[in-house]
C-alpha positions as YAML, in Angstrom:
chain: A
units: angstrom
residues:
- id: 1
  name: UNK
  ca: [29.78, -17.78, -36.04]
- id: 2
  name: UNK
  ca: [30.80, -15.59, -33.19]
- id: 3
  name: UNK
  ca: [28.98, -12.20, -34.59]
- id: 4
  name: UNK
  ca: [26.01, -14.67, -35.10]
- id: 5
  name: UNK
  ca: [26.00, -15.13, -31.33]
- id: 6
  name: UNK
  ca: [26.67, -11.50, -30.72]
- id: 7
  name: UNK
  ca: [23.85, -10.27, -32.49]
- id: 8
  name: UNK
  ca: [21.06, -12.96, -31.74]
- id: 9
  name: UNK
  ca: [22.08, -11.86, -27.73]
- id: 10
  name: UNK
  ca: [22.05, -8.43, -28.84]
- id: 11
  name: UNK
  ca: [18.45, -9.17, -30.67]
- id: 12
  name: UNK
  ca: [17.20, -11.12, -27.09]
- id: 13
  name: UNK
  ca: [18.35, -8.31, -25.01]
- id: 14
  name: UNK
  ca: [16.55, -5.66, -26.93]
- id: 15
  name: UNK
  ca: [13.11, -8.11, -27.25]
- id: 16
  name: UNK
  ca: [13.43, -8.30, -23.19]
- id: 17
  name: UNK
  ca: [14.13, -4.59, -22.57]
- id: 18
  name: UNK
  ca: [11.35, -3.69, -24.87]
- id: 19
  name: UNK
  ca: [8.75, -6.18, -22.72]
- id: 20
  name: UNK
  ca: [9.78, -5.00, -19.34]
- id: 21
  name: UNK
  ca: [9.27, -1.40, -19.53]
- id: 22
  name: UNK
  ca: [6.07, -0.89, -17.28]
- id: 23
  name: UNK
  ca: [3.42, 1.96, -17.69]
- id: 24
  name: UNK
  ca: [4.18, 5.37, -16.54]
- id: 25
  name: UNK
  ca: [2.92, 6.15, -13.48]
- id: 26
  name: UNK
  ca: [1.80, 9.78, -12.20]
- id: 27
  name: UNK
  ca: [1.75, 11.23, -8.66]
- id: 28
  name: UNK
  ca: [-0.97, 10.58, -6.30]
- id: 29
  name: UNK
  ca: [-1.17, 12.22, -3.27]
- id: 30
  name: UNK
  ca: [-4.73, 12.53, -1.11]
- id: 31
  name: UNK
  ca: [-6.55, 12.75, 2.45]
- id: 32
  name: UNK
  ca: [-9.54, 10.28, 3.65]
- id: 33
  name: UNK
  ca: [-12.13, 11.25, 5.93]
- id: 34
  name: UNK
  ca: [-14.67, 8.54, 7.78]
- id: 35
  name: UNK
  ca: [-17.75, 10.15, 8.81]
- id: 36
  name: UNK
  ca: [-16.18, 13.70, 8.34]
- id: 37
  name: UNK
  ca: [-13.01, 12.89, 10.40]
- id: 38
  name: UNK
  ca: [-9.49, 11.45, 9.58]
- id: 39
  name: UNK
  ca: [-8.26, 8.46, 10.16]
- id: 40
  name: UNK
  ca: [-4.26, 7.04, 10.92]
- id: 41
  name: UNK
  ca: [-3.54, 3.53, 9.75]
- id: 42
  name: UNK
  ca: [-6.08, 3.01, 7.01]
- id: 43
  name: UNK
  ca: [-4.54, 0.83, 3.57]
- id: 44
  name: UNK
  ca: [-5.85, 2.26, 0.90]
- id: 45
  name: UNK
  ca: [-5.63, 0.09, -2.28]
- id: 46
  name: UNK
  ca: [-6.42, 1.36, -5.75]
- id: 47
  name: UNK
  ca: [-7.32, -2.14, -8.28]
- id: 48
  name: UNK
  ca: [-7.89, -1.36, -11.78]
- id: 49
  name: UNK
  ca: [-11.52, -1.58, -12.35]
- id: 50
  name: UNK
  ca: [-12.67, -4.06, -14.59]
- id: 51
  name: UNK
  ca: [-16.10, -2.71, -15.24]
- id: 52
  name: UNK
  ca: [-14.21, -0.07, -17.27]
- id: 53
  name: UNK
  ca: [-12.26, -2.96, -19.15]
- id: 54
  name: UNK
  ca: [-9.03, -1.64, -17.23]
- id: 55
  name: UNK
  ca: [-6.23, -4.25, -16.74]
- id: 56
  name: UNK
  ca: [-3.22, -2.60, -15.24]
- id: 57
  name: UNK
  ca: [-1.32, -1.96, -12.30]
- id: 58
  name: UNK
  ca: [-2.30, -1.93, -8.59]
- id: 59
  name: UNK
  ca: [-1.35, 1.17, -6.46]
- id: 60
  name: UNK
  ca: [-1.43, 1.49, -2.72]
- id: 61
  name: UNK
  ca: [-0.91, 4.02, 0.29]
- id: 62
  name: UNK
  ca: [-1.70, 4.21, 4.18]
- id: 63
  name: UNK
  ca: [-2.84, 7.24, 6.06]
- id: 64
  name: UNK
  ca: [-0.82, 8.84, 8.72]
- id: 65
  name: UNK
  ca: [-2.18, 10.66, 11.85]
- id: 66
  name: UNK
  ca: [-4.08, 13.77, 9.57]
- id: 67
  name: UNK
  ca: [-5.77, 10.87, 7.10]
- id: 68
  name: UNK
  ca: [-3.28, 12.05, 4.29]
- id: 69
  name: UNK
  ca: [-1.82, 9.50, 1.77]
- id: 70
  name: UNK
  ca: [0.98, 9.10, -1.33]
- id: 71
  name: UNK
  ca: [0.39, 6.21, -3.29]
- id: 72
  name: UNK
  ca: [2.85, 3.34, -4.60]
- id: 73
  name: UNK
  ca: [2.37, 1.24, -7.83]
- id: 74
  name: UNK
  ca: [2.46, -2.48, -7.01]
- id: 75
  name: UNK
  ca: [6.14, -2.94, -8.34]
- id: 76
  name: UNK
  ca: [7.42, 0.24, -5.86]
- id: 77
  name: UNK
  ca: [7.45, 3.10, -8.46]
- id: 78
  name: UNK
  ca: [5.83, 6.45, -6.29]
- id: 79
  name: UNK
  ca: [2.70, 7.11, -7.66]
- id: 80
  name: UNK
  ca: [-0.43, 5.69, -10.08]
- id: 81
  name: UNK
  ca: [-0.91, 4.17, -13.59]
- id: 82
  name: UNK
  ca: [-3.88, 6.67, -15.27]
- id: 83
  name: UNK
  ca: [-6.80, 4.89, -15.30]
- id: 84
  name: UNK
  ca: [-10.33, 4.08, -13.11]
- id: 85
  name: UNK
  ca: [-9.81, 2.56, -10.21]
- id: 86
  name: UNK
  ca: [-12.54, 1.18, -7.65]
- id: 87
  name: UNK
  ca: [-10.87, 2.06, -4.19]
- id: 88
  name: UNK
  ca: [-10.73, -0.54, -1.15]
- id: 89
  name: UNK
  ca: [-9.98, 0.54, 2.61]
- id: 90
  name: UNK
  ca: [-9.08, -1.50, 5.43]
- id: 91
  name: UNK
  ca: [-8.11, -0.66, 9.12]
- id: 92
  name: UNK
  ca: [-4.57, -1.59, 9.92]
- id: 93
  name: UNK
  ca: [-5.05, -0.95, 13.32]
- id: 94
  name: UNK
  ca: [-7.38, -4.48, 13.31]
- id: 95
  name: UNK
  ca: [-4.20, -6.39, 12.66]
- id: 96
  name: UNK
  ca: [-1.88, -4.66, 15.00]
- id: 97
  name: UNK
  ca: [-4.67, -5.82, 17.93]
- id: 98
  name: UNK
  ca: [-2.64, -7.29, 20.27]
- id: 99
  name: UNK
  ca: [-4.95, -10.51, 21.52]
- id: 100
  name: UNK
  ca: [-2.46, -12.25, 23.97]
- id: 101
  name: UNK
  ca: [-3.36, -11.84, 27.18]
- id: 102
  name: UNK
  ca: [-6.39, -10.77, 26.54]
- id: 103
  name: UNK
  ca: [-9.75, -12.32, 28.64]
- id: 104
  name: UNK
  ca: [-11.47, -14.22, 25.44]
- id: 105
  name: UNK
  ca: [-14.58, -12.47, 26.93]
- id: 106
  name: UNK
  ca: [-12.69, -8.99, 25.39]
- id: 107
  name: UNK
  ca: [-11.58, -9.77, 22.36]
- id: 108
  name: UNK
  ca: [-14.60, -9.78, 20.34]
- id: 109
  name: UNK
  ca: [-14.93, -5.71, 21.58]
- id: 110
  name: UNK
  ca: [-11.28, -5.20, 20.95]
- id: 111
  name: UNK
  ca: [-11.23, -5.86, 16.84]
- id: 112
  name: UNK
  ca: [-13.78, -3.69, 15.53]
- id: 113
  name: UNK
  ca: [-12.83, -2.24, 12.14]
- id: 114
  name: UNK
  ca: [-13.56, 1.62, 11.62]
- id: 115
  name: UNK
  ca: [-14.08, 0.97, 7.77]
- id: 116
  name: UNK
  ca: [-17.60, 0.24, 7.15]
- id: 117
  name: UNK
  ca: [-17.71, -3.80, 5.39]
- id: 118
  name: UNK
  ca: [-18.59, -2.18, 1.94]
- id: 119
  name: UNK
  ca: [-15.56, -0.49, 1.38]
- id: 120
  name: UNK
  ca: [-13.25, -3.68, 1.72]
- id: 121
  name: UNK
  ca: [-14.40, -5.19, -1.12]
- id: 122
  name: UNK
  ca: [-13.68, -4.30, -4.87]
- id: 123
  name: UNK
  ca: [-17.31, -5.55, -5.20]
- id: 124
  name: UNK
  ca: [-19.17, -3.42, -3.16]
- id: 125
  name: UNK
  ca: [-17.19, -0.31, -2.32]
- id: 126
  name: UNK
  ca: [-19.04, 2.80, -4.02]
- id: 127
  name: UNK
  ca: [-15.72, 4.34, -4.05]
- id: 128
  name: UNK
  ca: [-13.91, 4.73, -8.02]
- id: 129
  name: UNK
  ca: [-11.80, 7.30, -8.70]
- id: 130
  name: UNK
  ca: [-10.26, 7.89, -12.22]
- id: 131
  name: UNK
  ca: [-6.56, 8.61, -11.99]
- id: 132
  name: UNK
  ca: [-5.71, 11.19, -14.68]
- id: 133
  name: UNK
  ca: [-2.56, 11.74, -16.70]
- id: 134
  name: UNK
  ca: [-1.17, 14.92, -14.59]
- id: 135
  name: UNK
  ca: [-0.54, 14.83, -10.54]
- id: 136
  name: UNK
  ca: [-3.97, 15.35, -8.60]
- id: 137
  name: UNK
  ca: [-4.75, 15.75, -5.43]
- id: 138
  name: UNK
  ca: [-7.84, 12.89, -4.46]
- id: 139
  name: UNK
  ca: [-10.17, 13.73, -1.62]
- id: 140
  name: UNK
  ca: [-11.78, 9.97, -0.44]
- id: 141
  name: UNK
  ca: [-14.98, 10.68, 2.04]
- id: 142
  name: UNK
  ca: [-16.37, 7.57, 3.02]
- id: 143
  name: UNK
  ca: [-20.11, 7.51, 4.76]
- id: 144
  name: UNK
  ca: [-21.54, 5.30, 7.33]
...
């Protein structure tokens, strides 16, 4: 009775570790450029795209001071799942706006986001980028 127990955990244990493992990911490292210059504190967010019947894993970055980025699968792990991707950008710096003390007068001027509306939307940003099996560098220029 007790080796019965033993091996139906041991059977469980294998079932679970064999449904957790998670896809591999691959390195992702790139630079972002708005109207030809770079840009600190943009979130970069690469969602599987589903008009190329990808289901997957979300990966996600923000740009320092020179525009450059490393990406981070949803669940931590550095890097990307290989696959397409559509590619959504949003300004950070529009939700660090301080607003207190602010005249109400202002603070329509003060949160202006420098990432045209297109790009913040997996439905209408033109940017998709297919993430490849070996480390690449990704170059994102985003027009007006």
């Amino acid at each position: 009775m007790r080796s019965n127990c033993c091996l139906i955990g041991m059977a469980c244990l294998l079932i679970l570790a064999g449904c957790s493992s998670a896809p591999d990911t691959v390195e992702v490292n790139g630079a972002l450029q708005i109207a030809g210059q770079p840009l600190d504190d943009i979130s970069i967010q690469f969602v599987p795209d589903s008009a190329n019947q990808e289901i997957g894993w979300k990966a996600s970055g923000v740009t320092d001071a020179s525009g450059k980025f490393t990406l981070r699968c949803e669940d931590g792990r550095p890097g990307a799942v290989p696959g397409h991707y559509r590619v959504m950008l949003d300004d950070l710096k529009v939700y660090a706006n301080p607003r207190n003390n602010v005249p109400s007068q202002d603070r329509g001027r003060l949160i202006v986001s420098r990432v045209p509306k297109r790009y913040r939307s997996t439905s209408s940003t033109p940017l998709k980028i297919e993430v490849e099996a070996k480390s690449q560098p990704i170059t994102l220029e985003v027009k007006e």
